[in-house]
PyMOL Python script that loads the backbone (N, CA, C, O; Angstrom):
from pymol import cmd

cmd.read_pdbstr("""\
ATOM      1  N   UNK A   1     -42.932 -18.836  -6.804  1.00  0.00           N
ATOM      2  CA  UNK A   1     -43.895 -18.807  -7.870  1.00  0.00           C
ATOM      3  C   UNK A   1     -44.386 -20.212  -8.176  1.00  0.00           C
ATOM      4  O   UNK A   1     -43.669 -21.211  -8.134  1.00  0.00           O
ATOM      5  N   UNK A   2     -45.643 -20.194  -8.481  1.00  0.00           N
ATOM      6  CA  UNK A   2     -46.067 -21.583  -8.873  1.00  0.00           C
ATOM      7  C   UNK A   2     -46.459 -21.557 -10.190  1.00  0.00           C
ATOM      8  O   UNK A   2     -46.967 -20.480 -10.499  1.00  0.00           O
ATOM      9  N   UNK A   3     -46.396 -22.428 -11.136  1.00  0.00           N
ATOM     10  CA  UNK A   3     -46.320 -23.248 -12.492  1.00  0.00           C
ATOM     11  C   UNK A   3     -47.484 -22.451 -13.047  1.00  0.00           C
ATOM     12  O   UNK A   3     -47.466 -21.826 -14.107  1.00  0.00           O
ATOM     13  N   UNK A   4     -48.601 -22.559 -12.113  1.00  0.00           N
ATOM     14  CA  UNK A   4     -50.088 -21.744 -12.545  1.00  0.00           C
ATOM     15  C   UNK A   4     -49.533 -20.044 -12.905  1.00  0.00           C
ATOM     16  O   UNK A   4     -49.583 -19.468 -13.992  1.00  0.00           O
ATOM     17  N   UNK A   5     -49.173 -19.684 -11.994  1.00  0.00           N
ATOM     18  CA  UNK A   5     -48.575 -18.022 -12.142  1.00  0.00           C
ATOM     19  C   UNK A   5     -47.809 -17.930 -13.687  1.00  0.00           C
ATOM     20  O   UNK A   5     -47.990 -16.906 -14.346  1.00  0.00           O
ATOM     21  N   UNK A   6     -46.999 -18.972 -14.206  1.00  0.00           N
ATOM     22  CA  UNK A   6     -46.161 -18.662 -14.882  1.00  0.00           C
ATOM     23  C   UNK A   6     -47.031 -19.017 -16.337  1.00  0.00           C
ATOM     24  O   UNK A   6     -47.613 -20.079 -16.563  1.00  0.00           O
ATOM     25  N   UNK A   7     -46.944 -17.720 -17.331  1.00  0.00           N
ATOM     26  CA  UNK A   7     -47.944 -18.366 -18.321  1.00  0.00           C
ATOM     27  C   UNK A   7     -46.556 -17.516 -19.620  1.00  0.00           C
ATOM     28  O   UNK A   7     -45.716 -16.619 -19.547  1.00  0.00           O
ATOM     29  N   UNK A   8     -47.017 -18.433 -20.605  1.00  0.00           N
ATOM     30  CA  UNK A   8     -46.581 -18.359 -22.074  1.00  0.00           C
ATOM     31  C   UNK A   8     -47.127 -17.180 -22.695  1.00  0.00           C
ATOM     32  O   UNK A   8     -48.110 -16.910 -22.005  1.00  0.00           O
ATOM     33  N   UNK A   9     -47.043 -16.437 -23.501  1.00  0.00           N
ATOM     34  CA  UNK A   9     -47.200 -15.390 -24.272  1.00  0.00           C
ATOM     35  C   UNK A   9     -47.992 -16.229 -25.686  1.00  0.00           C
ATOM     36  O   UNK A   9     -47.317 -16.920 -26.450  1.00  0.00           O
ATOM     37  N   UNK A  10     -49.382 -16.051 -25.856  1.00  0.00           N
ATOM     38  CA  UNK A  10     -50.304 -16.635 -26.353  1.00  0.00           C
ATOM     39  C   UNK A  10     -49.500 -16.667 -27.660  1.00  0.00           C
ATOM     40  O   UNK A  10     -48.554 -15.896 -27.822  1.00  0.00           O
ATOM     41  N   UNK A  11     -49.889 -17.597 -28.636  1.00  0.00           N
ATOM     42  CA  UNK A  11     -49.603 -17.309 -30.363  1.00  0.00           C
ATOM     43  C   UNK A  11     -50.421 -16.483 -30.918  1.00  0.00           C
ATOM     44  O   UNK A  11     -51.558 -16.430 -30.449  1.00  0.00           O
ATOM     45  N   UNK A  12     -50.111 -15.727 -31.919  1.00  0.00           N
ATOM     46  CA  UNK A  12     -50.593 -14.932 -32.900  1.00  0.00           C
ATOM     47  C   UNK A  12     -52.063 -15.605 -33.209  1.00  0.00           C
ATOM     48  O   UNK A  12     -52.951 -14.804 -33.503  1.00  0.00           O
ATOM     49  N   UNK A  13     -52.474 -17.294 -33.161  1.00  0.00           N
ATOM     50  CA  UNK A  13     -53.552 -17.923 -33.308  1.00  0.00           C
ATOM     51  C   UNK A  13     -54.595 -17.904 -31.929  1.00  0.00           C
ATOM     52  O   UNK A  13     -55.783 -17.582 -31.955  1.00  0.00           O
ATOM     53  N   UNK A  14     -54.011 -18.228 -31.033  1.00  0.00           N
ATOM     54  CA  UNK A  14     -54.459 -18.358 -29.693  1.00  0.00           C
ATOM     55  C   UNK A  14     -54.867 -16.434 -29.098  1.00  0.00           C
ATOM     56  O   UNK A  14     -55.639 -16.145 -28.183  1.00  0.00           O
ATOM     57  N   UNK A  15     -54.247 -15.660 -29.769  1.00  0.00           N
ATOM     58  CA  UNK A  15     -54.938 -14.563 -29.263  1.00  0.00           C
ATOM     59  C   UNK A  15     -55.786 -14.219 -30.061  1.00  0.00           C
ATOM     60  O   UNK A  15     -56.612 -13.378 -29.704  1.00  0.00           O
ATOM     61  N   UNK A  16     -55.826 -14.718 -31.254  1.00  0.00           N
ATOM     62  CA  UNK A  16     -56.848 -14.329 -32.258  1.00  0.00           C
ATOM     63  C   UNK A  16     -58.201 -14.693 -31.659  1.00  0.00           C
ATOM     64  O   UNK A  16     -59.067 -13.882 -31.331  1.00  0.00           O
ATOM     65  N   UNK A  17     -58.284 -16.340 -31.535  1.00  0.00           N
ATOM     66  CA  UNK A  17     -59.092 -16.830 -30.952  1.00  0.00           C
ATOM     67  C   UNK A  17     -59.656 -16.495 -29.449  1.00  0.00           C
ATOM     68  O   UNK A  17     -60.737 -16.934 -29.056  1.00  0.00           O
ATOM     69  N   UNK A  18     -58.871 -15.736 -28.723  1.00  0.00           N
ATOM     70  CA  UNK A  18     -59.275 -15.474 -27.820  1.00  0.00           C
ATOM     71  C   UNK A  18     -59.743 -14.018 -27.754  1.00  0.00           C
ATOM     72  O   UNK A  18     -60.677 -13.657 -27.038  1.00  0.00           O
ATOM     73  N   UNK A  19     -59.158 -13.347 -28.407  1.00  0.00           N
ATOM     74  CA  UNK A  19     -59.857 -12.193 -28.754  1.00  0.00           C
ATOM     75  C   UNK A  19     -61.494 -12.350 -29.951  1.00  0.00           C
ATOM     76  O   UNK A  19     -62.442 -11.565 -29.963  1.00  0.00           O
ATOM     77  N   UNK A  20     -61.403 -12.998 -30.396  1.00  0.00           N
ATOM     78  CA  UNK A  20     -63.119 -13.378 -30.927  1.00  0.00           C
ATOM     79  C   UNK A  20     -64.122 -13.954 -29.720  1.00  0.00           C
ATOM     80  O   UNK A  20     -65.330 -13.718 -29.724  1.00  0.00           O
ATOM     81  N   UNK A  21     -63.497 -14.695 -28.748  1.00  0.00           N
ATOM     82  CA  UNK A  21     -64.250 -15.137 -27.763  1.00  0.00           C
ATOM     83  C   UNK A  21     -64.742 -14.028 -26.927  1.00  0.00           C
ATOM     84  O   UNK A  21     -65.888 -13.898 -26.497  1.00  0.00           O
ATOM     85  N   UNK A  22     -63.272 -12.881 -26.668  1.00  0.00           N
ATOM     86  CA  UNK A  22     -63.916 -11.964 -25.871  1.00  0.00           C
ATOM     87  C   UNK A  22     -65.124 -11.253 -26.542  1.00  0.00           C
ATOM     88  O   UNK A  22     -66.194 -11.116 -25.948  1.00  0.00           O
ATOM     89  N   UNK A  23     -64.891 -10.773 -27.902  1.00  0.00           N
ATOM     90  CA  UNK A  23     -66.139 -10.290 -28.664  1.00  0.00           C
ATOM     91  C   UNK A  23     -67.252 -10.486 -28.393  1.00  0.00           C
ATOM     92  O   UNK A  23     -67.962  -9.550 -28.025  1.00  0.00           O
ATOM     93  N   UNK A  24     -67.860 -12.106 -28.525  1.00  0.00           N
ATOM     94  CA  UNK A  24     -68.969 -12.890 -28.560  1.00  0.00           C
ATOM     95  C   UNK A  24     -69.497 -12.471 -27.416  1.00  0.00           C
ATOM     96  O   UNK A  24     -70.592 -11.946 -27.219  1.00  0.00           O
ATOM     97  N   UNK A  25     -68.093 -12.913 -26.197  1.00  0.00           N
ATOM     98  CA  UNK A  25     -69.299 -12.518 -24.800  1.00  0.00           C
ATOM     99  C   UNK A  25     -69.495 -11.318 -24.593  1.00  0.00           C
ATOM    100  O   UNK A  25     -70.321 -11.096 -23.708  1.00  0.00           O
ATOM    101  N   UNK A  26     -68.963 -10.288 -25.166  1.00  0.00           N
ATOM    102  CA  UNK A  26     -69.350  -8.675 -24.980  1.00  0.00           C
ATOM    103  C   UNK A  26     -70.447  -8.510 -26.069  1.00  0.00           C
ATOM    104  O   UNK A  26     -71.052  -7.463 -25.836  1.00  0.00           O
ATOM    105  N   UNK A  27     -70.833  -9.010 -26.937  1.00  0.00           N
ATOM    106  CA  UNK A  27     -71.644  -8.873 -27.947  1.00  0.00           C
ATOM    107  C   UNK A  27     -72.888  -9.391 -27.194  1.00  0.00           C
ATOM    108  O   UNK A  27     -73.932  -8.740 -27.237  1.00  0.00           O
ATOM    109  N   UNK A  28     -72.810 -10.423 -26.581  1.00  0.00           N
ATOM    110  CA  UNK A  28     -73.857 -11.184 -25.583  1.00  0.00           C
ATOM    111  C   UNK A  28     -74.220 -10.763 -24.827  1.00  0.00           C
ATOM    112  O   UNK A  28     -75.444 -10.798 -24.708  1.00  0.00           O
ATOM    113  N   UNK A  29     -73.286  -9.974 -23.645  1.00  0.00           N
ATOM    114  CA  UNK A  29     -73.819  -9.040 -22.639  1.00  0.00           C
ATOM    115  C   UNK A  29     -74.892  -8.120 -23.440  1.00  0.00           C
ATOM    116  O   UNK A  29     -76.114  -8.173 -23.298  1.00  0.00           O
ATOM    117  N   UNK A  30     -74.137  -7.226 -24.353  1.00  0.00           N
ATOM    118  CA  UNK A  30     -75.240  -6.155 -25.038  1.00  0.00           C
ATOM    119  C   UNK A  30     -76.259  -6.321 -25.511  1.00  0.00           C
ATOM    120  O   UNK A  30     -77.247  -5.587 -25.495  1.00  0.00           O
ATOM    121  N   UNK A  31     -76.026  -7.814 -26.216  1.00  0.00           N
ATOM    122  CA  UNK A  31     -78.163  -8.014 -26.632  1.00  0.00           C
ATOM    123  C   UNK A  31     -78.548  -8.037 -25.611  1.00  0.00           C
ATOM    124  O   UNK A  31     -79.303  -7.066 -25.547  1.00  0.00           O
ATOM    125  N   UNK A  32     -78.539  -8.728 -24.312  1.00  0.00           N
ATOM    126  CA  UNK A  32     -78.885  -8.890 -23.716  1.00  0.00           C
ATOM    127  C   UNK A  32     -79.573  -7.992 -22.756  1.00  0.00           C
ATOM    128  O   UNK A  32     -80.742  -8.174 -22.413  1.00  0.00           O
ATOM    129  N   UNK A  33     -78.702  -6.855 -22.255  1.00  0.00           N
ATOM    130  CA  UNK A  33     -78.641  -5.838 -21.929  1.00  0.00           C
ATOM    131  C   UNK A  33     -79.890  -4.885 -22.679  1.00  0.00           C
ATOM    132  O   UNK A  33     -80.839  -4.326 -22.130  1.00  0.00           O
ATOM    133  N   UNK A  34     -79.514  -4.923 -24.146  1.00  0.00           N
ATOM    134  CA  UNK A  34     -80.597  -4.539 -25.208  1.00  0.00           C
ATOM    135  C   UNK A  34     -81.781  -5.206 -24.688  1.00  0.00           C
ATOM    136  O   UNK A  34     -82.442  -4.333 -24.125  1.00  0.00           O
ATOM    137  N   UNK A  35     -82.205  -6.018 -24.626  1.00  0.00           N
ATOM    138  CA  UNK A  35     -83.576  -7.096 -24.349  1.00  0.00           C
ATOM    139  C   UNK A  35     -84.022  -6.611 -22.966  1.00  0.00           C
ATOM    140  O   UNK A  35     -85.098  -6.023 -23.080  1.00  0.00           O
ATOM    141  N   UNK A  36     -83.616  -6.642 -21.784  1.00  0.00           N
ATOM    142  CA  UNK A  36     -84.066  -5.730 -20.833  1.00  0.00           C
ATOM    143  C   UNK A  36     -84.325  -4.491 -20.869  1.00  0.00           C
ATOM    144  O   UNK A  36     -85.477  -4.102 -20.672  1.00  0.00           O
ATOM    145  N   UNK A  37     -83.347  -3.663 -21.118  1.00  0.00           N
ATOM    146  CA  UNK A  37     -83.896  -1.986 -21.508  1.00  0.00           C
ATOM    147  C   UNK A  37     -85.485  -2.245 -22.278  1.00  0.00           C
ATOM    148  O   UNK A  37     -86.556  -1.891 -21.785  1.00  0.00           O
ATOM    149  N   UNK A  38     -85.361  -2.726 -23.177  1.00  0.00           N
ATOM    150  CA  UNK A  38     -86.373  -2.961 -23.983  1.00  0.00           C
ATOM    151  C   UNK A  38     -87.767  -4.050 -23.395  1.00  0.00           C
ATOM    152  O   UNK A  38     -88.795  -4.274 -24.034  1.00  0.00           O
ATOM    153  N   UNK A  39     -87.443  -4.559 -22.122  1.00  0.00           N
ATOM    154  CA  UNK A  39     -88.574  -5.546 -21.058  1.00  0.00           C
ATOM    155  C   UNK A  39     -88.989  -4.394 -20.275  1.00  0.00           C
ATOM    156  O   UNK A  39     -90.176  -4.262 -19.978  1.00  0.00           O
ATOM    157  N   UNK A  40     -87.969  -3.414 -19.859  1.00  0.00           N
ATOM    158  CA  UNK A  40     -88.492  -2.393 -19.133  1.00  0.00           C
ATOM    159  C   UNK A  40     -89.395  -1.489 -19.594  1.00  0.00           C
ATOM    160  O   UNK A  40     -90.398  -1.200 -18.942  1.00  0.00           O
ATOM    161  N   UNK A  41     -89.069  -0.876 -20.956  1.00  0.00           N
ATOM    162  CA  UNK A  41     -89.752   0.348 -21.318  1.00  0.00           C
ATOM    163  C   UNK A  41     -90.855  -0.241 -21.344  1.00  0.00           C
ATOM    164  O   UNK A  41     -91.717   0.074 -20.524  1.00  0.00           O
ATOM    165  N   UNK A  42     -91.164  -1.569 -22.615  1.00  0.00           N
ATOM    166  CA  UNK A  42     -92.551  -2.030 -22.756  1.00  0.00           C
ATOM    167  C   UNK A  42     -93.520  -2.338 -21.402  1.00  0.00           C
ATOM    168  O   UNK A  42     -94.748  -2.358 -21.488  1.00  0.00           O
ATOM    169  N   UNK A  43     -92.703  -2.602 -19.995  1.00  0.00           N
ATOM    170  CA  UNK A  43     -93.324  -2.812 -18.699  1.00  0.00           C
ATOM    171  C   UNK A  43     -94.042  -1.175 -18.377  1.00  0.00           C
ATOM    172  O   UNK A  43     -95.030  -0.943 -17.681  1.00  0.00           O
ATOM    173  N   UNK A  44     -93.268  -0.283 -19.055  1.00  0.00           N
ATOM    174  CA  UNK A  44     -93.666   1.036 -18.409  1.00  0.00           C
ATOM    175  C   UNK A  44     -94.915   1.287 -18.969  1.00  0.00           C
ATOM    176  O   UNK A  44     -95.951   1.580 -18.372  1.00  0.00           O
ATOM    177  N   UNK A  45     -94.723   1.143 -20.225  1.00  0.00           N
ATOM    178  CA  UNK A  45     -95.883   1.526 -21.439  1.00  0.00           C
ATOM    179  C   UNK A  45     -96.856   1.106 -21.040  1.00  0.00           C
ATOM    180  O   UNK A  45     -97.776   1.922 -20.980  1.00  0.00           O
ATOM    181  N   UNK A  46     -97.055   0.146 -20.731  1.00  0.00           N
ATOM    182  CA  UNK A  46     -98.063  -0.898 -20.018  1.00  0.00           C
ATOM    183  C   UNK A  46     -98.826  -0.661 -18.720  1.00  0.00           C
ATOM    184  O   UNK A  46     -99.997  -0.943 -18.466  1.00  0.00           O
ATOM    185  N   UNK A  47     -97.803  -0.015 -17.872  1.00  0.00           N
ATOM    186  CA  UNK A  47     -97.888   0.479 -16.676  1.00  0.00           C
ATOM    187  C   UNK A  47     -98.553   1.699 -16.871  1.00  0.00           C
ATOM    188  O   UNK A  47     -99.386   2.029 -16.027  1.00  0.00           O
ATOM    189  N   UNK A  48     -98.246   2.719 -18.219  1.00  0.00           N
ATOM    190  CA  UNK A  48     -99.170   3.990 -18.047  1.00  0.00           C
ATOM    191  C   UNK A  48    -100.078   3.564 -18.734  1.00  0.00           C
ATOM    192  O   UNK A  48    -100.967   4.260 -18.243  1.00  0.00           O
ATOM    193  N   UNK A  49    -100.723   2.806 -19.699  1.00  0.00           N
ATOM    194  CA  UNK A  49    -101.685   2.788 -20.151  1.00  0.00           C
ATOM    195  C   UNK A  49    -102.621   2.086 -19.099  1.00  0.00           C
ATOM    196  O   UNK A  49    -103.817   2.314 -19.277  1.00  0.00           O
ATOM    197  N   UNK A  50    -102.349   1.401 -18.201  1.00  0.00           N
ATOM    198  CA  UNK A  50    -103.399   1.031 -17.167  1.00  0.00           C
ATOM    199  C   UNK A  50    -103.805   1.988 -16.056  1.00  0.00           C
ATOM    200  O   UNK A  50    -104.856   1.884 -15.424  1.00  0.00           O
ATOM    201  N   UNK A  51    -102.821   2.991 -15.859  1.00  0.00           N
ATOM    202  CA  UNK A  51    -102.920   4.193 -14.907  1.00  0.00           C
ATOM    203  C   UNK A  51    -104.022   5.283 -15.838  1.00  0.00           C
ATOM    204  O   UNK A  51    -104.837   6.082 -15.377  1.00  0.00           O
ATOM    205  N   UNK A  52    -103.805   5.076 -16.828  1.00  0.00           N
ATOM    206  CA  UNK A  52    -104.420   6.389 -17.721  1.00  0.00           C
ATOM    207  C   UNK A  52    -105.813   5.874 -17.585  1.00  0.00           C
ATOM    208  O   UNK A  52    -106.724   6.507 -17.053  1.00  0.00           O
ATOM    209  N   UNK A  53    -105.913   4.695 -18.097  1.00  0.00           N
ATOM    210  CA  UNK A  53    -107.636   4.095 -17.820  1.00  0.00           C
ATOM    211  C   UNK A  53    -108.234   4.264 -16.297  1.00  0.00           C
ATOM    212  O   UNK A  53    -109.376   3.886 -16.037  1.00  0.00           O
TER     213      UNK A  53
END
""", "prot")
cmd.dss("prot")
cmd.show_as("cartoon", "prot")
cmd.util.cbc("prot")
cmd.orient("prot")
C-alpha cells in the first residue's frame, strides 16, 4: 500500500465542507444543464417560426 491509498476519516468539519462543495458543483451542473435545455427549446421556437414563414 502506498501513503496516497491510505486516507484519514475526514472531521465532522472537513466533511461538512466537503459536502457543501459537493452541493455547489451539483447545483452548477443543473443551472447549467437548465440554460441549455432552455438554448435548445428557444433554438427550436426559432427554427419553427422560420419554417412556418
Amino acid at each position: 500500500m502506498r501513503l496516497k491509498e491510505i486516507q484519514k476519516p475526514l472531521s465532522p468539519q472537513q466533511a461538512r465542507i466537503k459536502s457543501m462543495q459537493n452541493q455547489v458543483k451539483n447545483t452548477q451542473q443543473a443551472i447549467k444543464a437548465a440554460r441549455a435545455r432552455e438554448k435548445i427549446k428557444v433554438g427550436q421556437e426559432q427554427l419553427r417560426k422560420i419554417s412556418v414563414v
